[in-house]
N, C-alpha and C positions, 0 to 999 in steps of 0.2 A: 352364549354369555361369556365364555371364558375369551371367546376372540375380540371381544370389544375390552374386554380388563386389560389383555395385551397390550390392545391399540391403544387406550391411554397412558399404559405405562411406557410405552417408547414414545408419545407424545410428551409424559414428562420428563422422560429423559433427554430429548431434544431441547425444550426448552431448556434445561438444565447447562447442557453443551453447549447450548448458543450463549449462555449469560458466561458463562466460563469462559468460551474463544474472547468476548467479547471485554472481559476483565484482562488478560490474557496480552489482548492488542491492544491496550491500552483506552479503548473506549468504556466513558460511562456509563453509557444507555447501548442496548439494545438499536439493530438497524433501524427496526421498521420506528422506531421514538425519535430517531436522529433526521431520519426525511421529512417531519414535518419541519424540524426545527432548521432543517438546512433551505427553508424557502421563505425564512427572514430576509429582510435586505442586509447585503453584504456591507462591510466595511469600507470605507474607502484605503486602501495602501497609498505611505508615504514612499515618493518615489526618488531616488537620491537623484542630485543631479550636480555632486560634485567630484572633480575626480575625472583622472584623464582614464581612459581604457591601455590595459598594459597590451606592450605588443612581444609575439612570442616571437624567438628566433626562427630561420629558419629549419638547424639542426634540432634545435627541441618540439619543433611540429613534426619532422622525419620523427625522430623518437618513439612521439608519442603514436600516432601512425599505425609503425612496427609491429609497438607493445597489441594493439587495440588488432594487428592482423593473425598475432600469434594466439590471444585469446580466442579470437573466431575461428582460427586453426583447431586450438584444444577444443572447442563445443562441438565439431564439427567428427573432431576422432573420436568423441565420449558416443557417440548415437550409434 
């Protein structure tokens, strides 16, 4: 008897956690309430279509590059 009073009190404690991460990250509901809801049909997105695309230089693509090798350098020394 005592091992099933356990098992619901870390049953509600879970649930407890999950409504908590769930306020937490910003969601209203609970996962398992948001998958029915997420099998609505979708919205349509407005899609811009004005507007040239900017072009990068060459020296700020190097740049950027570098930045982006040095990080994967640091991930690589933290392990």
């Amino acid at each position: 008897m005592v091992t099933k009073e356990v098992i619901a009190a870390i049953d509600r404690e879970i649930a407890q956690l999950k409504r908590a991460r769930a306020l937490l990250m910003g969601e209203s509901e609970p996962a398992a309430r948001r998958r029915v809801a997420a099998k609505a049909p979708e919205k349509k997105r407005a899609v811009r279509t004005t507007g040239k695309r900017r072009e990068m230089s060459v020296e700020a693509r190097k740049r950027i590059a570098e930045a982006q090798k040095k990080r994967w350098a640091a991930l690589r020394d933290d392990k």
